[in-house]
N, C-alpha and C positions, 0 to 999 in steps of 0.2 A: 549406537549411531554410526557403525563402521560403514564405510559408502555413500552415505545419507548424503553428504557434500556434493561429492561428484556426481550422484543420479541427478540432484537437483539442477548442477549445472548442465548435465550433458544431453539431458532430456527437453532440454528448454525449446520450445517450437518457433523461434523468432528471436529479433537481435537488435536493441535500437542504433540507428545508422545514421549518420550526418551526413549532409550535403552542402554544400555553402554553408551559409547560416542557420540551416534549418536541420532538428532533428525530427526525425520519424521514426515508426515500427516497421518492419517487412518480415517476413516467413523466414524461414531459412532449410536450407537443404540437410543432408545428413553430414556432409560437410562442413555446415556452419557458415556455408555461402548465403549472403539474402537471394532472394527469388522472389519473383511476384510483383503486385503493385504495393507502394506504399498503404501503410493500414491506416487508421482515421483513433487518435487518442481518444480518451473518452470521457477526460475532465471539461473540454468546449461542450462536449456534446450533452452531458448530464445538464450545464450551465443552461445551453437553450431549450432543451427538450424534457427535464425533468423539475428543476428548480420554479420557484416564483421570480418575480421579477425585484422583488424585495429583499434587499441583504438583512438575515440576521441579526441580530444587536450580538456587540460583543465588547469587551471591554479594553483597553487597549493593553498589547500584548508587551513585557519585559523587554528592552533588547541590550541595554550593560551600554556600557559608554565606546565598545568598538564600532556599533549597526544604528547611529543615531543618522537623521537624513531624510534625504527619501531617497525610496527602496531600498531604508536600511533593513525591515524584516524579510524582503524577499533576497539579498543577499546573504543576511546572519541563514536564512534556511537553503541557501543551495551551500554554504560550507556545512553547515552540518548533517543536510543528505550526502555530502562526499564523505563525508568523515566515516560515517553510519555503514556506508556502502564499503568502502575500503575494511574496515574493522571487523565486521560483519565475519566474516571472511575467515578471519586474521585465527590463532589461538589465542586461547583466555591469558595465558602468560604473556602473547604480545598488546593484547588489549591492556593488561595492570602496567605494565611498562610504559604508554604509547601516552604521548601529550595529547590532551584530549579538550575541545572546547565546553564549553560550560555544561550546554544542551546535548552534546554527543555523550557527557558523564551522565548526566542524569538519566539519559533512555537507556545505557548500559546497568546503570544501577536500576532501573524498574525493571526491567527485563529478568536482574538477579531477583529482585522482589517477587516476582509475580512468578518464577521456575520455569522459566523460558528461557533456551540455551539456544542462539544463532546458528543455524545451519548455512543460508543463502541471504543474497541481497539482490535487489535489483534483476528479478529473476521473470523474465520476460513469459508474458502469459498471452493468447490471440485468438483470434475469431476467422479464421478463411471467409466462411459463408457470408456474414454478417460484417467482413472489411474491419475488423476490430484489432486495436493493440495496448496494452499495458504492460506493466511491473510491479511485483509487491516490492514493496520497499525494502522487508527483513520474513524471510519464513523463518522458525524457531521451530526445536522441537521441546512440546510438553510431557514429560514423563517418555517410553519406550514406545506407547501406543499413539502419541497425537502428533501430526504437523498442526503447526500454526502461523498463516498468513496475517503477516501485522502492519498494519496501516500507520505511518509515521508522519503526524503531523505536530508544528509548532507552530507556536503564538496559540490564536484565539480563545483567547485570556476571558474570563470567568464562568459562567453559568452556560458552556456548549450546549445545554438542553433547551433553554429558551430562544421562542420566537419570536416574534413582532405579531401576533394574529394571522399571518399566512398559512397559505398549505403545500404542499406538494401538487403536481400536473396528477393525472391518470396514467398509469392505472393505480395511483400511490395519493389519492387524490386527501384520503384520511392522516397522514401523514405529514406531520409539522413540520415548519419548514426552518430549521432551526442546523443547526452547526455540524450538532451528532450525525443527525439523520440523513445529510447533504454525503456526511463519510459514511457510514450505514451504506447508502446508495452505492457508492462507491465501491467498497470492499466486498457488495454482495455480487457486482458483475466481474468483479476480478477472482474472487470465486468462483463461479459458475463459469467464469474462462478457463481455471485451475482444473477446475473439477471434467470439463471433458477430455482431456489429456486420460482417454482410457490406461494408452500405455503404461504411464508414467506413475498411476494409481496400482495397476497391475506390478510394477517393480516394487513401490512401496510396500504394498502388499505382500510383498515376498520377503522383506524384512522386515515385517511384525508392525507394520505401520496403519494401521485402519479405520483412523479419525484426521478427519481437516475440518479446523474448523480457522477463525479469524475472531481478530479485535484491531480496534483503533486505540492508539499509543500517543496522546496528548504530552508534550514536555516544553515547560514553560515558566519561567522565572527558577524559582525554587521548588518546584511542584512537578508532579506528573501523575494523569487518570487515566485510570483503564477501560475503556469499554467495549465487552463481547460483542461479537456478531450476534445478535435476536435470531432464532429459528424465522421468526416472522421476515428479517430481511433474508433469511439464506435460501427461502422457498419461494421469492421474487426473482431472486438475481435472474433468470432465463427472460422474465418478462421486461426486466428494466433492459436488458440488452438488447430486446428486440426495439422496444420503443424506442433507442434512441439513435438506433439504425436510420 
């Protein structure tokens, strides 16, 4: 994995930028200057153009006696996206050292479960044509041969595969509209933004790297599930990103 850190960073096409109160995506130069117009996220966007209009059932999510309230789970998950994203980073002797909140321990321990070693975090992925911008959460490498883009979410506490009898819009219209499949969506256009970084692949490739694939990384209470990217969503991702254009 020698390099493997710094290609991922230094190859990164885009940079999220704050302005006032607002953050955004934008391009960025070889420099690492933004340029351009601001890009368009793609979590609003999946929500009006790809979802039902009917939330999920889902059961109610863990949060310990620090994140009770409200928006106590939307705070318990921006400390443990920093934490995730700082560590990430980090070496494995500063991660066993490092005070670490409940939910940042258990994604580090699945992570050791599952044979996934953190390369990157927060590793910004874009669309020019298409005005698109995101970030995986954590790439990992699996074994010498695989990156792996992992989609890091918490809460939504029990059965992520059920629906309410909904479906998904078009062109996904077979497609249940349930917890998984909403990050499924997700992770397949964050993919398919990965994956045309010709260059980026072409470096990989030069250090014995020539599999990407993804999964979603559920951590919650005491628990955490893993679920692969379906071939089925990773031969979508081009089209879900057009649709939501």
């Amino acid at each position: 994995m020698r390099g493997v850190k710094a290609l991922i960073k230094t190859t990164a096409p885009g940079k999220l930028v704050k302005s006032g109160k607002f953050r955004f995506f934008r391009a960025t130069t070889v420099s690492n200057r933004p340029t351009g117009p601001k890009l368009r996220g793609i979590t609003k966007l999946l929500t009006q153009k790809l979802f039902s209009s009917t939330e999920p059932p889902t059961q109610s999510s863990w949060r310990g006696g620090a994140w009770q309230g409200k928006g106590g789970g939307l705070r318990r998950g921006k400390a443990v996206d920093a934490q995730v994203t700082r560590l990430a980073v980090s070496s494995a002797q500063m991660r066993k050292h490092s005070r670490m909140l409940k939910l940042t321990r258990l994604f580090f321990g699945a992570l050791t479960y599952h044979g996934l070693t953190p390369v990157g975090s927060q590793r910004v992925v874009i669309d020019r044509k298409r005005g698109l911008g995101t970030a995986v959460d954590v790439i990992c490498m699996r074994g010498k041969c695989e990156l792996v883009l992992v989609e890091l979410k918490t809460g939504f506490g029990g059965d992520r595969s059920r629906s309410g009898g909904t479906f998904m819009q078009a062109p996904i219209r077979k497609a249940k509209d349930c917890y998984v499949n909403r990050h499924f969506a997700q992770l397949a256009i964050t993919m398919h933004l990965f994956n045309q970084e010709a260059d980026t692949l072409a470096k990989l490739r030069a250090k014995g790297i020539d599999e990407v694939s993804g999964c979603v990384l559920y951590v919650d209470g005491d628990n955490s599930e893993k679920f692969e990217l379906p071939n089925w969503w990773r031969k979508r991702g081009a089209r879900l990103a057009d649709r939501i254009c």
